[in-house]
C-alpha positions in Angstrom: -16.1 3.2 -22.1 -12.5 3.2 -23.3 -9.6 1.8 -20.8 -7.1 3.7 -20.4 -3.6 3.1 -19.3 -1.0 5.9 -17.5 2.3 5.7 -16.9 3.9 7.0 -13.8 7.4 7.4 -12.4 9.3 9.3 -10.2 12.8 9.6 -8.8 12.1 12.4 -6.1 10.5 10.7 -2.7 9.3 8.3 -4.8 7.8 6.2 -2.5 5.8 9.1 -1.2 4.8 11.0 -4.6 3.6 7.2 -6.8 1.7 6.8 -3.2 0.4 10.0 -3.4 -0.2 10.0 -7.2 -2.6 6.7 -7.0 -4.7 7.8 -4.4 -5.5 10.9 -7.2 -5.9 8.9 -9.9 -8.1 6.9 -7.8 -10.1 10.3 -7.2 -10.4 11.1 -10.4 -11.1 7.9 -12.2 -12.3 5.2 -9.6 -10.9 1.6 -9.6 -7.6 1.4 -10.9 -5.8 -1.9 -12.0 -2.1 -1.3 -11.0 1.3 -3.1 -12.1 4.0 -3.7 -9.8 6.5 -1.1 -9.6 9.7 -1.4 -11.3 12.9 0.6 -10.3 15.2 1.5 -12.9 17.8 3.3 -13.2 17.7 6.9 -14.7 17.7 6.8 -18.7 19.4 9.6 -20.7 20.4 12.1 -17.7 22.6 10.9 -14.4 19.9 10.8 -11.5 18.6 8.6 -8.8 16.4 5.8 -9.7 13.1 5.7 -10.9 9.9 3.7 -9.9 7.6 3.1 -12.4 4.5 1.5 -13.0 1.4 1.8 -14.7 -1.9 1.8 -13.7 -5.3 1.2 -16.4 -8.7 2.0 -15.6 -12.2 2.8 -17.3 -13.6 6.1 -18.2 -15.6 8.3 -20.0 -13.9 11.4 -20.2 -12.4 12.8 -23.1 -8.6 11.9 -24.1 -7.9 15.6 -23.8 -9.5 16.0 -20.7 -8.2 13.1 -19.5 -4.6 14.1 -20.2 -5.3 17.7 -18.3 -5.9 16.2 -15.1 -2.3 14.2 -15.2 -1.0 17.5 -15.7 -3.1 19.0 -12.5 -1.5 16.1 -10.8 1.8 16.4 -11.8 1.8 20.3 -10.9 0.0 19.3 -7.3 3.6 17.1 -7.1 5.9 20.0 -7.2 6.6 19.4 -11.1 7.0 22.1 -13.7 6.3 23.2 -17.0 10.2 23.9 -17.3 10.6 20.5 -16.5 13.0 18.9 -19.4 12.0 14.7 -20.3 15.4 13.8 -19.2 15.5 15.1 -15.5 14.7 13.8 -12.1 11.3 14.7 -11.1 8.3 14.2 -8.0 6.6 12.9 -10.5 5.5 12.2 -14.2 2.2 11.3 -15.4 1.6 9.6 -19.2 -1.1 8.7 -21.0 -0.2 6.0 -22.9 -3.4 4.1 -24.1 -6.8 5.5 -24.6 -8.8 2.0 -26.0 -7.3 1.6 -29.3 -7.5 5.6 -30.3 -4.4 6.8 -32.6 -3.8 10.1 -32.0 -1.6 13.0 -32.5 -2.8 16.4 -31.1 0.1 19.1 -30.3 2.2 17.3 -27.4 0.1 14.1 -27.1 0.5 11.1 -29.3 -1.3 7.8 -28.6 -0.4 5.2 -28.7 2.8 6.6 -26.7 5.5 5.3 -28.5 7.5 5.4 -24.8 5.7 1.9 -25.1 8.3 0.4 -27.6 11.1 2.0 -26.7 11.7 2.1 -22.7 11.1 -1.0 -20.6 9.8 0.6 -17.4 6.8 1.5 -19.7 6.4 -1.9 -21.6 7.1 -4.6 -19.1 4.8 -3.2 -16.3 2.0 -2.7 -19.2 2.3 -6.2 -20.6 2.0 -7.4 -17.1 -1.2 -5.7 -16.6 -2.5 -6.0 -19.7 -0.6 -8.8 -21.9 -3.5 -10.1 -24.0 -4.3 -6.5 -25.2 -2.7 -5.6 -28.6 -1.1 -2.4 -29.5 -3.4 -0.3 -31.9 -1.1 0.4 -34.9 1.7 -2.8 -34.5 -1.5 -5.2 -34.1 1.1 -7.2 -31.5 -0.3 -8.2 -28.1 1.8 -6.9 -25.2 3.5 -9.8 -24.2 4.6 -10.5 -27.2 6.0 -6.9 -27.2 7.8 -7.2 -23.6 9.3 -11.3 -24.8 10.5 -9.7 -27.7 12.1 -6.8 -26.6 15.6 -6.3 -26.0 16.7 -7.2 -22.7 20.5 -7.1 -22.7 21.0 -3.6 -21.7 18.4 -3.9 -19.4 18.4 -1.9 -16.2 15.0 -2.4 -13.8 13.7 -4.8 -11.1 10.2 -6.0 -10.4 10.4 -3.9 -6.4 8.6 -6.7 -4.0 6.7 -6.3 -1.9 5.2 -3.5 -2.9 6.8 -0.6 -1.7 3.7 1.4 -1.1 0.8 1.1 0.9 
């Protein structure tokens, strides 16, 4: 049964939409392992800040399948088709890991290369899963997030938790 690892932010009641948004992924896939949330600030647009996380769990559904419920989700949160990546939003669902499966199918690419390029993806996936090694770099997680470039950085671990 692969594990499978989601991204999920929001800038638009967050607090209320990432609650929200867990207790349907918890629905739909059972015991979920979650990160902290992280809020960062809003990356190519000007908009309120994010909280992000991500969230793994085990399943054997599809990858396909898999990514059409995050899309029910996100479209039970208010969000759009029309949505544009850089924009506020209730909230935005990403598969990002599906066990060690490299993929590219229309829209969906795994591994999700948002993993090496934005920190509110990488840091709260190498806290959850730091051991685990990216399927084409070969390079654990941890490894990733010490290595990554941290000068320009613009997120906070949020504690406590924000959520309940």
């Amino acid at each position: 049964m692969p594990r499978v690892f989601i991204s999920v932010g929001s800038n638009i009641e967050r607090a209320k939409n990432i609650a929200s948004a867990l207790a349907a992924l918890k629905r739909h896939f059972g015991a979920l392992t979650v990160s902290s949330i992280y809020e960062s600030e809003a990356v190519g647009f000007q908009g309120d800040p994010f909280y992000n996380l991500v969230v793994a769990c085990n399943s054997n559904l599809q990858v396909l399948d898999i990514a059409d419920i995050l899309l029910k989700i996100e479209e039970q949160h208010g969000r759009t088709q029309e949505c544009k990546k850089f924009s506020s939003r209730t909230l935005d669902l990403d598969l990002i890991l599906y066990g060690d499966l490299i993929l590219k199918e229309g829209k969906l690419k795994l591994p999700r290369d948002d993993i090496l390029h934005y920190a509110f993806v990488l840091e709260p996936l190498a806290e959850i899963a730091p051991d685990l090694r990216h399927p084409v770099s070969g390079w654990r997680y941890a490894d990733l997030w010490r290595r990554f470039d941290k000068s320009a950085l613009r997120q906070r671990r949020i504690t406590p938790w924000p959520i309940s």
